[in-house]
C-alpha positions as CSV (number, residue, x, y, z in Angstrom):
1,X,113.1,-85.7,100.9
2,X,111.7,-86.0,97.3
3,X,107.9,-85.9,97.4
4,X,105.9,-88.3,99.5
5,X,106.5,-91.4,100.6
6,X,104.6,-94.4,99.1
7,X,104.3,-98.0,99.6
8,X,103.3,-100.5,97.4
9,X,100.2,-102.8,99.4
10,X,98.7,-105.9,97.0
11,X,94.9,-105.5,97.5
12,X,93.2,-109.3,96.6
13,X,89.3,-109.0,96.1
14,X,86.5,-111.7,95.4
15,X,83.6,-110.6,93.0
16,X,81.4,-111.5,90.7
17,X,81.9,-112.5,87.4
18,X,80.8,-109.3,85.2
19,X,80.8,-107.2,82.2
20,X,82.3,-103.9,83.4
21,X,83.3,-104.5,86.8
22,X,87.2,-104.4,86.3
23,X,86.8,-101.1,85.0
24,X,84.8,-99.7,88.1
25,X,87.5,-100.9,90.2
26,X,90.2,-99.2,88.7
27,X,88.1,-96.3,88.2
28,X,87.4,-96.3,92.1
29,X,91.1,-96.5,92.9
30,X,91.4,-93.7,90.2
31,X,89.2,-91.9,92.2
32,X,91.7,-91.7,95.8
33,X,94.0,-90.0,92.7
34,X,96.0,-93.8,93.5
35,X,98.8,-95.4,91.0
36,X,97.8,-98.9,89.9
37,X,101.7,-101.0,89.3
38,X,99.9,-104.0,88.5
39,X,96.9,-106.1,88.2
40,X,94.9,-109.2,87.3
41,X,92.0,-110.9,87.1
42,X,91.4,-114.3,87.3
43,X,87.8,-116.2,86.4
44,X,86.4,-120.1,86.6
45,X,83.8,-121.7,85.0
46,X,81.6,-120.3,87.8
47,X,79.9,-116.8,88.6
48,X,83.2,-115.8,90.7
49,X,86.3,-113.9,89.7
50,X,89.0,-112.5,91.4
51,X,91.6,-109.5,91.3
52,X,94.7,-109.0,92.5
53,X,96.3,-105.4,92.4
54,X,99.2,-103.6,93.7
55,X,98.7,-100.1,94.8
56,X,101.0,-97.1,95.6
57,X,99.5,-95.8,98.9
58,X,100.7,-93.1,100.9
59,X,99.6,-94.3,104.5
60,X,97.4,-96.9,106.0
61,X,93.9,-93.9,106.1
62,X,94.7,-94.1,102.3
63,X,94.6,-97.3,102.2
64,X,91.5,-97.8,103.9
65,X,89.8,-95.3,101.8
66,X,90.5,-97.1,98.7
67,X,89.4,-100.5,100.2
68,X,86.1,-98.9,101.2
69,X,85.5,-97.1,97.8
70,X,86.2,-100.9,96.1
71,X,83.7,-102.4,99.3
72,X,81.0,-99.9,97.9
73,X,80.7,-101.5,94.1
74,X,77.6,-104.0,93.2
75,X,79.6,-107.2,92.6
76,X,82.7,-106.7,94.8
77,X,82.1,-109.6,97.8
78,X,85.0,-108.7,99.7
79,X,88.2,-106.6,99.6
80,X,91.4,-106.7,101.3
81,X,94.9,-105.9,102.0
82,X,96.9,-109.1,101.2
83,X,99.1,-110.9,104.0
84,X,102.3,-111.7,103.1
């Protein structure tokens, strides 16, 4: 086989509405050396926001370590693999 196998998993997470905090995201999925295919972030009129993403991940461990690096950043409320 060519390389490793990857899947693509959409990630939807709730946060807080704030200067910066787009950028800590990707830079935490950056950080699991993880390809971003997509994303976007959504605000209201209120505090919240949210962000969807699609991810290239390797296996469900890689997975989870992106979703708890994402978990670990002020403003993130909660962070998940999406159902489909």
């Amino acid at each position: 086989k060519d390389g490793p196998s990857v899947f693509d998993v959409k990630l939807l997470l709730d946060v807080e509405d704030q200067p910066g905090l787009l950028l800590k995201v990707v830079a935490a999925v950056a950080e699991e050396k993880t390809n971003i295919k997509n994303v976007e972030a959504t605000t209201d009129e209120t505090p919240d926001a949210q962000i969807s993403m699609v991810v290239e991940v390797s296996d469900r461990k890689h997975m989870e370590r992106i979703l708890s690096r994402i978990r670990r950043i002020k403003g993130v409320r909660a962070a998940q693999r999406a159902i489909h």
